[in-house]
TORMIDO-54976 format. One record per residue (C-alpha): x, y, z. Coordinates in pm, 1 decimal, padded with zeros to 6 digits, m for minus. Example, Ala and Ser with C-alpha at 12.3 -4.5 7.8 and 13.67 -1.06 7.14 Angstrom:
u->01230.0&v->m00450.0&w->00780.0
u->01367.0&v->m00106.0&w->00714.0
// end
This chain:
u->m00456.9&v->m00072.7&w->m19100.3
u->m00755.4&v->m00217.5&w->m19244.0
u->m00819.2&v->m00479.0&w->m18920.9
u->m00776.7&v->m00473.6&w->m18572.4
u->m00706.5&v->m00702.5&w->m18266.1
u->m01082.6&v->m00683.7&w->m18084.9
u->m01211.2&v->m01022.8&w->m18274.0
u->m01409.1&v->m01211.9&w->m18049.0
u->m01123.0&v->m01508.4&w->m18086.0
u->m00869.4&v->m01272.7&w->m17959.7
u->m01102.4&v->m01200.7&w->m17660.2
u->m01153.4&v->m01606.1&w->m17632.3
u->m00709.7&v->m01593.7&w->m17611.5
u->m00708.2&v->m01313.9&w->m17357.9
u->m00879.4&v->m01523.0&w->m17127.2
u->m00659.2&v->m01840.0&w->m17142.5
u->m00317.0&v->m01883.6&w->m16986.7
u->m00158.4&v->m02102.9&w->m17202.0
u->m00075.4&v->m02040.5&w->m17634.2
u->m00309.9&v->m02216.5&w->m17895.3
u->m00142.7&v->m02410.0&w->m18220.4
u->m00370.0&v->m02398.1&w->m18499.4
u->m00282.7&v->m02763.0&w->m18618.5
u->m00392.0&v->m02691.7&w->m19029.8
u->m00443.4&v->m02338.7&w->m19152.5
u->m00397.7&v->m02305.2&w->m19527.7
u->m00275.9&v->m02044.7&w->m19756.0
u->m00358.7&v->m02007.6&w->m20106.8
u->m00060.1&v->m02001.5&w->m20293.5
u->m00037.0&v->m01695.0&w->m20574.9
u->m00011.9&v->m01907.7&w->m20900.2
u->00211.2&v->m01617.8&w->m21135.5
u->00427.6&v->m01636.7&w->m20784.2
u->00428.7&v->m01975.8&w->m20819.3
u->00486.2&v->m02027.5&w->m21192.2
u->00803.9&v->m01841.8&w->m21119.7
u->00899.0&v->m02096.4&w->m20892.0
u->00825.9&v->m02406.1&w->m21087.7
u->00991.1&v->m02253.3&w->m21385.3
u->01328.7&v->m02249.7&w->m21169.2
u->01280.5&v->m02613.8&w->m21022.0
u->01194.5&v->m02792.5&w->m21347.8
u->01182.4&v->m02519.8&w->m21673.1
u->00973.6&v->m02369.8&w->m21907.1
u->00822.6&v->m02672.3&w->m22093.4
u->00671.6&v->m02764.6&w->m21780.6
u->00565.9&v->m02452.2&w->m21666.3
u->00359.8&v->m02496.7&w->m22000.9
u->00206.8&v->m02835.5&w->m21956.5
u->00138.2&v->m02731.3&w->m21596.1
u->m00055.4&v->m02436.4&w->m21712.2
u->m00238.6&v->m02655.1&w->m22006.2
u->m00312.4&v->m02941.0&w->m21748.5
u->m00438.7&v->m02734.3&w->m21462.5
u->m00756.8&v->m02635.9&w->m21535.9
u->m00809.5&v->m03000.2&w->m21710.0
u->m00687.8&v->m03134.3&w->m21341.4
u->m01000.0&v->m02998.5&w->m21182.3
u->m01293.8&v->m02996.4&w->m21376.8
u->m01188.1&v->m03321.3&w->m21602.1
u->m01396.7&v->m03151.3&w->m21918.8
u->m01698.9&v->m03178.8&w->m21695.0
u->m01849.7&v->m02818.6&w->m21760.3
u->m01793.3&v->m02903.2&w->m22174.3
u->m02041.6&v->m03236.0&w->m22142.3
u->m02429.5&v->m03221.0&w->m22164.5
u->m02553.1&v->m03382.7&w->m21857.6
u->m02673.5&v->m03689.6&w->m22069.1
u->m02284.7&v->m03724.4&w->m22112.8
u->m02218.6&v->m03662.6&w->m21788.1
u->m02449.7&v->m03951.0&w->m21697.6
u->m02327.9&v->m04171.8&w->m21944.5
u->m01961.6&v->m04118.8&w->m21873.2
u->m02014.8&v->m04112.4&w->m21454.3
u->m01773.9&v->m03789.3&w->m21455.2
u->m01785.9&v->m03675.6&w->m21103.2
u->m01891.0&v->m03322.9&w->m21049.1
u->m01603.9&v->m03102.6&w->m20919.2
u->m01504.9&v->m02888.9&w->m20667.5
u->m01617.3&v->m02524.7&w->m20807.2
u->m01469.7&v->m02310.8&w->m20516.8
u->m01222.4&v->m02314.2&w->m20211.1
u->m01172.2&v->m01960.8&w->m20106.6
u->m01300.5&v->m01712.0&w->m19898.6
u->m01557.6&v->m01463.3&w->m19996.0
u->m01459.0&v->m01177.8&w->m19742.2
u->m01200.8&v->m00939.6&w->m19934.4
u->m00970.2&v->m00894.5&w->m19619.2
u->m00955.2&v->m01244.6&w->m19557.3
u->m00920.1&v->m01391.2&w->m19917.1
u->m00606.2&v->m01126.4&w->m19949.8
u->m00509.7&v->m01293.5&w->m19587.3
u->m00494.6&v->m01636.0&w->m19747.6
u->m00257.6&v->m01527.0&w->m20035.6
u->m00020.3&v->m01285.3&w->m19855.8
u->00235.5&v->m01441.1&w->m19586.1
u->00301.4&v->m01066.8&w->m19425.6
u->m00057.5&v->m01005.7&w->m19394.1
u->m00098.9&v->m01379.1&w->m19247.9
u->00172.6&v->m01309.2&w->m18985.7
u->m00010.7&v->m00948.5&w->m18872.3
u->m00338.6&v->m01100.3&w->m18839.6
u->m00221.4&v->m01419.4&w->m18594.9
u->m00361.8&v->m01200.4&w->m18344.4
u->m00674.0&v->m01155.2&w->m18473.9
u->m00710.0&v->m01467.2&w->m18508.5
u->m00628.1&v->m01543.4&w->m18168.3
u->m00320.4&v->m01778.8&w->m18231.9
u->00013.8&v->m01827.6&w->m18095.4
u->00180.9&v->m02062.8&w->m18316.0
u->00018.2&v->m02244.1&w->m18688.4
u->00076.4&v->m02526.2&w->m18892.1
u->00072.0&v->m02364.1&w->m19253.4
u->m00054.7&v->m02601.6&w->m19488.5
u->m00115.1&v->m02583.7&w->m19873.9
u->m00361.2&v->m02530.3&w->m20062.0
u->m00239.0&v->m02571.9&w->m20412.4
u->m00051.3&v->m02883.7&w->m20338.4
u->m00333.7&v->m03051.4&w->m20240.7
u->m00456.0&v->m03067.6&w->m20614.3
u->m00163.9&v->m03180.7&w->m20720.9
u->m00015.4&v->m03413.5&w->m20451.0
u->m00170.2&v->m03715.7&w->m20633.9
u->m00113.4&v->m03611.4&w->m20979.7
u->m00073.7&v->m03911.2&w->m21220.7
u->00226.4&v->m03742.3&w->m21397.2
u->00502.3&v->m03812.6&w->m21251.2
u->00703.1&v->m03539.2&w->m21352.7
u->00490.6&v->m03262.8&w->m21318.0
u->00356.3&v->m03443.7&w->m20942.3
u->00729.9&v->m03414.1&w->m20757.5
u->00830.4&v->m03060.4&w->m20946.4
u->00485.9&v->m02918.0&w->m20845.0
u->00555.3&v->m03043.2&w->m20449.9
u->00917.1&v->m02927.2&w->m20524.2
u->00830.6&v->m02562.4&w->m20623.7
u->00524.6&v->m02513.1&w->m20378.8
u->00814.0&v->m02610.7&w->m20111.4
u->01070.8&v->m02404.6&w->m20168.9
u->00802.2&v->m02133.4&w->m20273.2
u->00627.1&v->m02177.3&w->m19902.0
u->00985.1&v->m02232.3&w->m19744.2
u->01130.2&v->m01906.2&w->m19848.7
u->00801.9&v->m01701.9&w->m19815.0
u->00748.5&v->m01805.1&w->m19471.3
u->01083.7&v->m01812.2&w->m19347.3
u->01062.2&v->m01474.6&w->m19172.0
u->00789.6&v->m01584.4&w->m18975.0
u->00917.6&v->m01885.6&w->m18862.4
u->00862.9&v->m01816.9&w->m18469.9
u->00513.3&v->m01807.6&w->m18502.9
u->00470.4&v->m02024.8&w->m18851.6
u->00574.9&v->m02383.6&w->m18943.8
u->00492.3&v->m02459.7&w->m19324.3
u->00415.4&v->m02814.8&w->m19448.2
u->00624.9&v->m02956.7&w->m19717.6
u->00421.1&v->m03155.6&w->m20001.7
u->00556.8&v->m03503.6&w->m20029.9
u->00389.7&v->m03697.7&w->m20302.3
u->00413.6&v->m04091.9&w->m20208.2
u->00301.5&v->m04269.1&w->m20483.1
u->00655.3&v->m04472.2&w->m20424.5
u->00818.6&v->m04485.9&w->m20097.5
u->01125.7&v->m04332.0&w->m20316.8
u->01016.3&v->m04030.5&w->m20405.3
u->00862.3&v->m03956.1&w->m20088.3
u->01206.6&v->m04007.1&w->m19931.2
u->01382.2&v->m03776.9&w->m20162.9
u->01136.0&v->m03487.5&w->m20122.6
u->01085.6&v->m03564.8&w->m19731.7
u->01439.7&v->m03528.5&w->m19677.4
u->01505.5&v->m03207.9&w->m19955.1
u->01219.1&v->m03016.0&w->m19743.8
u->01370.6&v->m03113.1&w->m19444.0
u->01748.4&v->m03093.6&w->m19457.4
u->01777.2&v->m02891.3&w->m19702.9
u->01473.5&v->m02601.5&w->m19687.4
u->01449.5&v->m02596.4&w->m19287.3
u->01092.4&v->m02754.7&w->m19280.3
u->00961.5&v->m02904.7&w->m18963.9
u->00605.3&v->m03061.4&w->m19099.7
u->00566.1&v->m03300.1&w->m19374.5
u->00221.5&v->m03340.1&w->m19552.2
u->00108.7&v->m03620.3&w->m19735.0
u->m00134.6&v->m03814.8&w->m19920.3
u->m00290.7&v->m04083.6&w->m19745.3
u->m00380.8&v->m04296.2&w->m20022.7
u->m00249.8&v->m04363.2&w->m20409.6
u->m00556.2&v->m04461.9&w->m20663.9
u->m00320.2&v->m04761.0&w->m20850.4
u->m00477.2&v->m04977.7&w->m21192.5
u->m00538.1&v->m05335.4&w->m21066.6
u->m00239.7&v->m05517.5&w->m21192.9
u->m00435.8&v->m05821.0&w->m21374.2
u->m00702.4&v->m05573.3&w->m21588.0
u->m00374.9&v->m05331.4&w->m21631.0
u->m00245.2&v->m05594.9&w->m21814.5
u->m00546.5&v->m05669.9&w->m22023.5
u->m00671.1&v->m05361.6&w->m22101.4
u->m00661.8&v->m05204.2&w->m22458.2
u->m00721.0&v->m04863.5&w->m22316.7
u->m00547.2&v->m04798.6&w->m22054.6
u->m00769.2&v->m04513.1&w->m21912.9
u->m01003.9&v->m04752.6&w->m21845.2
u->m00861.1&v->m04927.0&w->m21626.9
u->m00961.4&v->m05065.0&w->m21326.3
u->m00831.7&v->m04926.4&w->m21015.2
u->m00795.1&v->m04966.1&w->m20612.0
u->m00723.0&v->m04747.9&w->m20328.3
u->m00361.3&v->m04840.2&w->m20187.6
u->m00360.2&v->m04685.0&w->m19826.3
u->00026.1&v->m04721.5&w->m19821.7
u->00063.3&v->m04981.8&w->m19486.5
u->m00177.4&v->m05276.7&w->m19594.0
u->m00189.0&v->m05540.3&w->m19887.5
u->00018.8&v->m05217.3&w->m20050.7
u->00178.2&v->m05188.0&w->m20386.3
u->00512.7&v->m05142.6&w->m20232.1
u->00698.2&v->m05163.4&w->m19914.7
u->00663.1&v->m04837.4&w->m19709.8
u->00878.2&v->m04933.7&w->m19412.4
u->01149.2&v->m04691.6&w->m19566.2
u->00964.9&v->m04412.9&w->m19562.7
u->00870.0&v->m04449.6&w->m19198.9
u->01213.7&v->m04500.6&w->m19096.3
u->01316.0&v->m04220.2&w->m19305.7
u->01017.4&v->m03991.6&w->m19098.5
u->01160.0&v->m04097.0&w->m18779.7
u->01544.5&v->m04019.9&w->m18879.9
u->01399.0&v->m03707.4&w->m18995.4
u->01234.9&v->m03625.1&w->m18669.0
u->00878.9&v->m03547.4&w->m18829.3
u->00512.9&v->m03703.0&w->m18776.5
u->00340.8&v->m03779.2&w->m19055.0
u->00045.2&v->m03555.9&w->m19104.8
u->m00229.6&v->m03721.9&w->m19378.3
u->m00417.6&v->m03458.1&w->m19594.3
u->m00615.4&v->m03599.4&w->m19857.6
u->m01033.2&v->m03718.2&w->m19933.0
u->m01169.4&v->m03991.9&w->m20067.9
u->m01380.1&v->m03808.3&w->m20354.3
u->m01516.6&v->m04006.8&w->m20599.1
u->m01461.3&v->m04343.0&w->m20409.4
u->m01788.7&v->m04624.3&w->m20437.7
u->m02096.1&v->m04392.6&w->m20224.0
u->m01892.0&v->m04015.6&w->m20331.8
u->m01944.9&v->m04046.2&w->m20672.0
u->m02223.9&v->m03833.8&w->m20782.7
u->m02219.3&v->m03661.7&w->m21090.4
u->m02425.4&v->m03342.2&w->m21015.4
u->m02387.4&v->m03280.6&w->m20674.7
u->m02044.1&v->m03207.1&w->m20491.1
u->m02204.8&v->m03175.9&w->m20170.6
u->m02315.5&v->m03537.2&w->m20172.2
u->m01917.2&v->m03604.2&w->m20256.7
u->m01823.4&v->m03403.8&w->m20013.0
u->m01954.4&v->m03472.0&w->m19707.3
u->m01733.7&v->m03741.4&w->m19491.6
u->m01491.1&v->m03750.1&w->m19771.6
u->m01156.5&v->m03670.7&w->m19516.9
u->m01302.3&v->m03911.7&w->m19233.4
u->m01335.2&v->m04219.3&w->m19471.3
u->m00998.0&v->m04162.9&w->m19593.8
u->m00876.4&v->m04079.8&w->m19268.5
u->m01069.9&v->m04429.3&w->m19141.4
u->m00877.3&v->m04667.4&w->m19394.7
u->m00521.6&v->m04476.1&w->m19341.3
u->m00605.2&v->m04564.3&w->m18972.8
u->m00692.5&v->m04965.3&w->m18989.9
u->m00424.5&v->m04992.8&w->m19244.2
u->m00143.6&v->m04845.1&w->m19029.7
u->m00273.9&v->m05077.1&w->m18753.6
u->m00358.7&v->m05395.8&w->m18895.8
u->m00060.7&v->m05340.1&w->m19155.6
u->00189.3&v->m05346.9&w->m18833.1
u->00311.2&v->m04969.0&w->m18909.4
u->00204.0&v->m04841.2&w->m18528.4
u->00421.1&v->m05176.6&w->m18396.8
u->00678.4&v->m05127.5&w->m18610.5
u->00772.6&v->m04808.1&w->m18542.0
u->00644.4&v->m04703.9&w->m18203.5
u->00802.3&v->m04351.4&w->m18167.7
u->00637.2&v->m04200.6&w->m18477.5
u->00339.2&v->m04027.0&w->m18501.4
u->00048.5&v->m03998.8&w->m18731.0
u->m00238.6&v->m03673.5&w->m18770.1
u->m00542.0&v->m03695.7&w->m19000.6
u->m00655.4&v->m03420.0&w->m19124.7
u->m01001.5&v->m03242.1&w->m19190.2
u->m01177.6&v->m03530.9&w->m19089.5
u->m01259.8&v->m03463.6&w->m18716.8
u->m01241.2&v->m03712.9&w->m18475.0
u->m01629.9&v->m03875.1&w->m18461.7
u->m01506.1&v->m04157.2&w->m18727.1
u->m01208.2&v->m04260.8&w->m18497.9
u->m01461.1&v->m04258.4&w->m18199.4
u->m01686.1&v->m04508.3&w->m18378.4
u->m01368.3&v->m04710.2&w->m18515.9
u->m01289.7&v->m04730.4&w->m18146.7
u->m01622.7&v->m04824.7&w->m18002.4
u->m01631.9&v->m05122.4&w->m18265.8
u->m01391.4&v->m05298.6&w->m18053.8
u->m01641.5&v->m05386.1&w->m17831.9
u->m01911.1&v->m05662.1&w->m17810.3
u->m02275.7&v->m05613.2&w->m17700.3
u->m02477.7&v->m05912.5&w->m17561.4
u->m02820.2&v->m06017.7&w->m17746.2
u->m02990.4&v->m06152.1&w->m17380.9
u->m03255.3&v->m06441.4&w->m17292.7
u->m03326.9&v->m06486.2&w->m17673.8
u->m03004.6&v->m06541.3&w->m17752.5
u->m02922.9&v->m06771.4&w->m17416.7
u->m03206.4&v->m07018.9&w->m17474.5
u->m03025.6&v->m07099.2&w->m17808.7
u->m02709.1&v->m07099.3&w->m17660.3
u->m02639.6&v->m07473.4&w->m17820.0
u->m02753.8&v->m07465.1&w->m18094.9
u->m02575.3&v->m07063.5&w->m18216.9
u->m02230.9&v->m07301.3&w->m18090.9
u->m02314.8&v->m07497.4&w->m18349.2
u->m02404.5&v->m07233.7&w->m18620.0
u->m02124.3&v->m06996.4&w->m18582.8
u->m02123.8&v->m06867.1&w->m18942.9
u->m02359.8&v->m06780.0&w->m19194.6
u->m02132.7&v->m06877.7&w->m19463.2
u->m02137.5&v->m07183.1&w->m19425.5
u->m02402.0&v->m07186.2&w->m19123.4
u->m02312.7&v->m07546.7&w->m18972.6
u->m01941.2&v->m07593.6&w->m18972.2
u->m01809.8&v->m07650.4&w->m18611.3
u->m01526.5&v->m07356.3&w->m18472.4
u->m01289.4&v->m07681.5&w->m18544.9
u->m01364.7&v->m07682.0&w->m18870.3
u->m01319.7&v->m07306.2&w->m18963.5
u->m01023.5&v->m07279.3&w->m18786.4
u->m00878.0&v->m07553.1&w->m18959.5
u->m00962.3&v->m07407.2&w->m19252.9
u->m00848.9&v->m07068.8&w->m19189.5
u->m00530.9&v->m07197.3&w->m19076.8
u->m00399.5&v->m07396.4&w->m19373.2
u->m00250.6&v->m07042.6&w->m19464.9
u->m00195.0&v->m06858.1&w->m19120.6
u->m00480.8&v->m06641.8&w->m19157.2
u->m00479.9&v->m06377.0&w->m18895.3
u->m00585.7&v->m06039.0&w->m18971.9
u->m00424.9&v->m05859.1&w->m18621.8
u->m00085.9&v->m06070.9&w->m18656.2
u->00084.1&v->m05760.0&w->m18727.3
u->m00093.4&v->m05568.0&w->m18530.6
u->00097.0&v->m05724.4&w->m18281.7
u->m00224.2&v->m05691.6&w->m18002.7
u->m00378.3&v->m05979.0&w->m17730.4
u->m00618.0&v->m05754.7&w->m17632.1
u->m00876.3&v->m05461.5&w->m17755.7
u->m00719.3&v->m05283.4&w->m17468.6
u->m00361.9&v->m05288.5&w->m17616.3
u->m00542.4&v->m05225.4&w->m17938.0
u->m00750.3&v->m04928.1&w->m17835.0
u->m00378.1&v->m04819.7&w->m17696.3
u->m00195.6&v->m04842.2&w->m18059.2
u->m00494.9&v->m04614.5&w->m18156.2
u->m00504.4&v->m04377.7&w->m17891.1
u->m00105.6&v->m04302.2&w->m17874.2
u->00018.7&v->m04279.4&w->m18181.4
u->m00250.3&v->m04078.5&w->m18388.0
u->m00383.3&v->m03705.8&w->m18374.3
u->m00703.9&v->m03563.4&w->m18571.7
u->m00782.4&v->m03282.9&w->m18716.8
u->m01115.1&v->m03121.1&w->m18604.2
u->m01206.0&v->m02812.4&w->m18734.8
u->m01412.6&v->m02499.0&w->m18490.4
u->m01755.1&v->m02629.6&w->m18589.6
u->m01723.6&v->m02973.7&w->m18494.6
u->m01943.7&v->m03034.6&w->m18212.2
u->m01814.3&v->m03402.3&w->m18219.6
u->m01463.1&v->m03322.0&w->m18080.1
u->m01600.1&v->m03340.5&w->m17779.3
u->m01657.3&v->m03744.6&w->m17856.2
u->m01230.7&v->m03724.6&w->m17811.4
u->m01274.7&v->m03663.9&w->m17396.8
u->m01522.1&v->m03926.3&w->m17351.6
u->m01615.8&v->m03902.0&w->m16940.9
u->m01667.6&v->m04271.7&w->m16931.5
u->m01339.8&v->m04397.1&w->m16955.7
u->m01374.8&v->m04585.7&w->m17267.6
u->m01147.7&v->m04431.8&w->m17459.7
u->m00946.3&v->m04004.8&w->m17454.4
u->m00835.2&v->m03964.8&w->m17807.4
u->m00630.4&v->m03664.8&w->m17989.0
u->m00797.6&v->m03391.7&w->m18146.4
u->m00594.0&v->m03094.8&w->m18295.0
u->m00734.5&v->m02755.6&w->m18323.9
u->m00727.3&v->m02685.3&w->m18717.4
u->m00915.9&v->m02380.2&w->m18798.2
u->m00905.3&v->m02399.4&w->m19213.2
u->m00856.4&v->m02071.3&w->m19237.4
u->m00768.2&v->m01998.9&w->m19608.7
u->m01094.2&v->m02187.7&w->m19721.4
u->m01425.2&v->m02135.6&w->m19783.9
u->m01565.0&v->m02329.1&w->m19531.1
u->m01431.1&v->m02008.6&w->m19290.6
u->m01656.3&v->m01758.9&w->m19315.4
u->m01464.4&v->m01504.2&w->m19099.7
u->m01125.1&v->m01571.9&w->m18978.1
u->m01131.3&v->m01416.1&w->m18694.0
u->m01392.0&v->m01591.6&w->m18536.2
u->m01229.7&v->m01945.0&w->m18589.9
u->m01090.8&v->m01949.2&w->m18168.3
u->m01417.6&v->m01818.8&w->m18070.9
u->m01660.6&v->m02091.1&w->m18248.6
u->m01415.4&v->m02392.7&w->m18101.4
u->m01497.9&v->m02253.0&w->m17763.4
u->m01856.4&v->m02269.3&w->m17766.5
u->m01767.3&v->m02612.0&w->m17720.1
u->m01695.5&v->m02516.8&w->m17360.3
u->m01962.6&v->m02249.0&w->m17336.7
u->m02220.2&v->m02535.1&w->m17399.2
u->m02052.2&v->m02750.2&w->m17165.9
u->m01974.5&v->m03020.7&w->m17403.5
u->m01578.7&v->m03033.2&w->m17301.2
u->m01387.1&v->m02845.8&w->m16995.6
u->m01132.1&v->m02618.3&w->m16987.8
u->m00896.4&v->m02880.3&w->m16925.6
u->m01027.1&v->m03054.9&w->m17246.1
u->m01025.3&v->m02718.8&w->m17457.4
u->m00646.5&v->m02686.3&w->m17335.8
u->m00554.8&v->m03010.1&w->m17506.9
u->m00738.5&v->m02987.4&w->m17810.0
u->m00610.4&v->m02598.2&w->m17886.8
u->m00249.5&v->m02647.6&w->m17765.9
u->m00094.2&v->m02970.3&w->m17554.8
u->m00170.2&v->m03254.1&w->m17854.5
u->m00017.2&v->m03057.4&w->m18109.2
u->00274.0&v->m02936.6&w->m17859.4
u->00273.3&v->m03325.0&w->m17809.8
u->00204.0&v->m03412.4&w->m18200.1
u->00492.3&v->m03238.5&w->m18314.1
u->00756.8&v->m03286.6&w->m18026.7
u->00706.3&v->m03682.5&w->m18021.8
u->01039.3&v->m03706.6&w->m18248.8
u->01127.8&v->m03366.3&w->m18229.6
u->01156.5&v->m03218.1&w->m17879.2
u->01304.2&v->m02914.3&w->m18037.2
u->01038.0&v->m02842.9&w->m18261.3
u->00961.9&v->m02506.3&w->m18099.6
u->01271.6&v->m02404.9&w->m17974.0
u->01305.2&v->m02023.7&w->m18135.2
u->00916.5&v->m01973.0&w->m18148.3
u->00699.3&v->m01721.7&w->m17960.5
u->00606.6&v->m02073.7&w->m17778.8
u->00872.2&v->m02263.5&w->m17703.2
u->00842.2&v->m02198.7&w->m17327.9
u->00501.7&v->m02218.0&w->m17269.4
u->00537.0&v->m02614.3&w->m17475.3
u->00839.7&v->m02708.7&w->m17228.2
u->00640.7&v->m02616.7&w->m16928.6
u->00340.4&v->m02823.3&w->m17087.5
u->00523.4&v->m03104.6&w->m17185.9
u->00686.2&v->m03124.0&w->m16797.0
u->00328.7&v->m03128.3&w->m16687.6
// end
């Protein structure tokens, strides 16, 4: 045996008395595995265009361009690597039985397996090649992982560029493959209707980011229903690379950074001001890879700081100067302006206060934080403002983990610095994803090595 059990993580789980739940691990799927796969869902033709279009997918003809075209064009630089470098843990990634072994190691109970290949190809333009790609990665990942299912959950892929599809593949993955976690994308890049229809080229169109509950393309209700019948939360896994401010064309660093938070930040307003949260009070939302500092500052801009004297010895005239644009219309006057269409941008919301706001927020979503976050601990604020959600996710399976067995270890120097308690490390490494992922399901971890340990947690 070419590891061992003595990681400093496993020494960090020795010490604790209850399980951790990695919230998002990743494998990399084998692609000649895969292909085998895909060919059974959807046939050899597309097993051909997948294998023609994959390499095209990623690198968009970027590394065939002079950088004067590059420039010209705006082609974002791509992503040039997502693995790990180490040898044990790159064949860790790829190979489920070798995954399962090394749970120890890694000082984990119980993971949340997501994909890595799927997230390429979750937003794929094509239709047909988008819903047999999430088709074949989930029956690939169902039957691979399905003799480790006490200690490993696998996310299905469910594409959702129409509430439709993401039904059908939701409930496949669910009723018919056994899968207790559905992964999707938290936005669809859609042309702008009005230059869609002008447009001679229609690659050069225009386009907008739909975040699926506000001022959408289509009605989503469905699918949320559909989540909730299906006992699931939905867990959000996608960037916002090469949106306005990540669209460099040299430099996918500068793309990179912040990328999952600001996609994680409009899935979050839009489930909230679109009514989503109201409408459906039981479900349950995680976003993932972005940490939890962006919903901390999302929170904090509910409040309202005062501008003192200065602003107190204008006091009448700033009542009559509300606006800037325009700067001298009385508060009648707006609001009857505003009003001649029933303007109100929290009416779905469904809120009369920021405290029953901050509440819609803080119940009903989770976050992602990876090990080397030091701003999870902005989650257990000690000043009562706010006590958001983080999940432990330690990426392993990327290349952003160095050494997988030292994931546990690194997330607890958030204790060993005294930036979060015991009590705090508790909840972010095993009670909110016990909680997460029992919300609709209570039976979510009946069968695992866990399922005790998350009954006496959730009687707590």
């Amino acid at each position: 045996m070419a590891y061992s059990t003595d990681s400093k993580s496993a020494a960090v789980r020795a010490q604790l008395d209850h399980p951790v739940i990695d919230g998002d691990g990743h494998w990399l799927e084998p692609v000649p595995i895969f292909l085998d796969y895909l060919r059974e869902v959807a046939g050899p033709t597309v097993v051909e265009r997948f294998r023609k279009m994959a390499t095209a997918h990623i690198d968009r003809g970027w590394y065939d361009m002079t950088p004067a075209e590059r420039l010209d064009r705006r082609l974002t630089r791509p992503t040039w690597w997502g693995e790990p470098a180490s040898t044990l843990d790159r064949a860790t990634a790829m190979i489920p039985k070798l995954f399962y072994e090394r749970l120890d190691d890694f000082g984990i109970d119980f993971a949340m397996l997501y994909t890595s290949l799927g997230l390429f190809h979750i937003a794929n333009p094509d239709e047909e090649l988008r819903r047999a790609i999430a088709r074949a990665v989930n029956t690939m990942n169902a039957e691979m992982f399905r003799p480790y299912a006490h200690r490993i959950a696998p996310a299905a892929v469910v594409p959702v560029h129409t509430p439709q599809e993401a039904i059908e593949e939701a409930t496949y993955a669910v009723r018919e493959l056994g899968l207790k976690v559905i992964m999707i994308a938290n936005h669809v890049r859609r042309p702008v209707p009005a230059f869609a229809r002008q447009a001679a080229d229609p690659t050069q169109v225009r386009h907008f980011v739909d975040s699926l509950a506000y001022e959408s393309a289509y009605d989503y209700d469905p699918l949320w229903a559909k989540c909730v019948e299906l006992k699931v939360a939905v867990t959000a896994h996608s960037g916002s690379m090469g949106w306005m401010g990540r669209e460099s064309v040299n430099s996918f660093v500068f793309n990179h950074i912040g990328h999952f938070a600001a996609a994680s930040h409009a899935f979050a307003k839009a489930l909230i001001l679109g009514g989503v949260v109201h409408r459906f009070p039981m479900l349950r939302f995680a976003m993932l890879e972005g940490g939890v500092g962006w919903a901390c500052n999302l929170v904090t801009d509910l409040f309202t700081r005062f501008g003192g004297r200065v602003y107190e010895d204008k006091m009448d005239e700033l009542m009559g100067c509300l606006s800037l644009v325009p700067p001298f219309k009385s508060a009648e006057e707006m609001t009857e302006r505003e009003y001649r269409e029933q303007l109100d941008d929290f009416a779905a919301a469904h809120v009369g206060s920021a405290d029953e706001l901050r509440r819609q927020f803080t119940d009903h979503f989770y976050f992602g934080c990876e090990a080397d976050d030091p701003t999870t601990a902005w989650a257990f604020d000690r000043h009562g403002h706010h006590r958001l959600n983080p999940i432990f996710s330690s990426d392993v399976g990327h290349f952003d983990v160095t050494d997988m067995s030292e994931v546990l270890e690194e997330a607890h120097e958030l204790v060993e610095h005294g930036l979060i308690t015991m009590d705090d490390f508790r909840e972010f490494v095993f009670g909110n994803a016990a909680r997460l992922h029992t919300a609709l399901n209570p039976d979510f971890f009946k069968g695992t090595v866990v399922d005790s340990a998350v009954a006496k947690e959730l009687a707590r």
